[in-house]
C-alpha positions in Angstrom: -10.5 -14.2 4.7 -13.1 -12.9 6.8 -13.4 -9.1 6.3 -9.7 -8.7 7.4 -6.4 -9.7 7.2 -3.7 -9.9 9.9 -2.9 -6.0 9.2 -3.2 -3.7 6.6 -0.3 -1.9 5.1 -0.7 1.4 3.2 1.9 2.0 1.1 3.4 5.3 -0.3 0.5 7.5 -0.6 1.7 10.7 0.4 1.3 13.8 -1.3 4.2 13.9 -3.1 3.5 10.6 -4.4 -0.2 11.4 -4.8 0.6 14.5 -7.0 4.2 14.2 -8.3 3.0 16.6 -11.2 0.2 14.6 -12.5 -2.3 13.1 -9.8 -2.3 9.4 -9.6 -4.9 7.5 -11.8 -8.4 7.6 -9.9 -7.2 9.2 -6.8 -10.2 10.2 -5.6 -11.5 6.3 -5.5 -8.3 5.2 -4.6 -8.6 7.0 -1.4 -12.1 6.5 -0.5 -11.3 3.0 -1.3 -8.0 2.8 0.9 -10.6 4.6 3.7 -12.7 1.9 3.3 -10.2 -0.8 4.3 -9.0 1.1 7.3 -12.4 1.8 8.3 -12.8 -1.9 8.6 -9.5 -3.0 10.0 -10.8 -0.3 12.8 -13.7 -2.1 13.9 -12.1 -5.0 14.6 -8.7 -3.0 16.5 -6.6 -4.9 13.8 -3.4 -2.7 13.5 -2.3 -0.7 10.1 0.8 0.3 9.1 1.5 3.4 7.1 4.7 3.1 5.2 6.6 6.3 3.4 9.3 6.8 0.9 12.4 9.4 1.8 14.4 10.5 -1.0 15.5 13.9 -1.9 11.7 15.1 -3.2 9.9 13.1 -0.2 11.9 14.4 3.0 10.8 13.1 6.5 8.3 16.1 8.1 7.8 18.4 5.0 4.6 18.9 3.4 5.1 16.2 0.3 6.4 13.7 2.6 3.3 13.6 4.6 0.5 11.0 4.4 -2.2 12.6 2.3 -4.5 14.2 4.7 -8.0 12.5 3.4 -6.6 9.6 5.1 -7.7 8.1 8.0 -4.2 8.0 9.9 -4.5 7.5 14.2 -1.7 7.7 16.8 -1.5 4.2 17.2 -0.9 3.0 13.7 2.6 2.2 12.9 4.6 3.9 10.4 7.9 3.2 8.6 10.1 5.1 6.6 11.6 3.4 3.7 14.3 4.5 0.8 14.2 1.7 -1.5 10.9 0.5 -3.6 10.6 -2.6 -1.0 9.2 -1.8 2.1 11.1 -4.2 4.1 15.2 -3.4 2.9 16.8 -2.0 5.4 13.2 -1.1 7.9 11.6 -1.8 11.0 8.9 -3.7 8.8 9.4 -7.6 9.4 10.4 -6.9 12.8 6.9 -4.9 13.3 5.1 -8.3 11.8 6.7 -10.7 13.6 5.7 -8.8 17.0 2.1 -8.3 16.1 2.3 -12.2 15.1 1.2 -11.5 11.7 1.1 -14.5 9.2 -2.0 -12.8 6.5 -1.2 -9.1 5.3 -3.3 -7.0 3.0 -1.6 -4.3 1.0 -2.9 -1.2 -0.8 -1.4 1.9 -1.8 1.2 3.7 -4.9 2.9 3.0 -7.3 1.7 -0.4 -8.4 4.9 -0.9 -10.6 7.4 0.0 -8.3 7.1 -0.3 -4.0 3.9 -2.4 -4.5 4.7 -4.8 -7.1 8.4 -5.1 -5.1 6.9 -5.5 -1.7 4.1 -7.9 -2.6 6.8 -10.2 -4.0 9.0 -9.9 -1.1 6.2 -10.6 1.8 5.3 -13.8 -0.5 8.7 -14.7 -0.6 9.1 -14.9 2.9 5.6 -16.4 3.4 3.1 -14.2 4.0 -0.5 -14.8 2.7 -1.0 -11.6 1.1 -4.2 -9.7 0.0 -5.4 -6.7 -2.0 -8.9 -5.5 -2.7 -9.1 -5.2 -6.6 -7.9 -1.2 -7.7 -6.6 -0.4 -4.4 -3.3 0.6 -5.8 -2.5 3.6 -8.7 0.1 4.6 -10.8 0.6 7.2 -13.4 0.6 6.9 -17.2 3.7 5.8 -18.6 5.5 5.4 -22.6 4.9 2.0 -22.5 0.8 1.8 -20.7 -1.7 3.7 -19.5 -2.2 3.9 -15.9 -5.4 2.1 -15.7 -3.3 -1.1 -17.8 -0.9 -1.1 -15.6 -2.5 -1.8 -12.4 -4.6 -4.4 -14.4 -1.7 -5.8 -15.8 0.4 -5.9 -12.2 -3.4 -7.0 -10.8 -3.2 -10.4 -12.9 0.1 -11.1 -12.3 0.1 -10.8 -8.7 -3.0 -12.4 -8.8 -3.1 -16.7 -7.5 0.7 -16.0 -7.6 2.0 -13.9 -4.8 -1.8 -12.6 -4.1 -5.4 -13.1 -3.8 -7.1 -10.4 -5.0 -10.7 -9.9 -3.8 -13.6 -8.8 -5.3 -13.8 -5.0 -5.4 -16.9 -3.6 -2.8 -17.5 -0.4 -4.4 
């Protein structure tokens, strides 16, 4: 894959998502991680979408809608809004791909179970090559698994099926 996809979407990780009353699992990593990837996507002026949930917690311009501020977020990126847990129902998304000429996406961001597991599965259905650096993506505990077992349990799933997931760098 090179060092780089097509683009790099960054889903959900806003502070209300970041801290909705527990932090998510690792966040510290995550976000130095998630850093990482948009450092990289930078240097070669590849484009990175920032996509964010609206519901009645996360509404558009308040404080725990914003994207959370140790991010690396620029005027140029592109941003959606969503309010379902697939990031291309009823958004600008697939429209934003098909003008940047994308074909090869790499995803990170929250909540593994929910708007990453139902995006991934979405872009593969309508043929994107899709990509995730290994633990790029966090949850929080629930009654059923841990944090950490979910994301490696939604990590080998996605994995060789919808995925490839690449060899975590840090």
């Amino acid at each position: 894959m090179d060092t780089c996809a097509d683009i790099l979407i960054v889903i959900d990780l806003q502070n209300g998502v970041c801290y909705s009353g527990e932090h998510l699992f690792d966040l510290q990593n995550l976000l130095t991680k998630v850093n990482k990837r948009i450092s990289s996507y930078r240097k070669l002026n590849k484009p990175i979408i920032f996509v964010q949930h609206c519901d009645d917690d996360l509404v558009p311009e308040k404080e725990l809608w914003a994207i959370h501020t140790d991010l690396d977020v620029q005027e140029q990126d592109f941003f959606v809004r969503k309010t379902h847990a697939n990031s291309f129902y009823k958004t600008n998304l697939k429209e934003i791909l098909d003008k940047s000429s994308v074909n090869r996406i790499e995803f990170c961001g929250a909540q593994t179970e929910y708007c990453m597991d139902a995006t991934i599965k979405f872009a593969h259905g309508l043929g994107y090559e899709n990509f995730m650096v290994q633990k790029t993506t966090s949850t929080l505990n629930n009654p059923f698994m841990s944090a950490k077992e979910t994301i490696d349990f939604y990590e080998n799933i996605w994995n060789h099926r919808f995925l490839k997931l690449l060899k975590d760098e840090l």
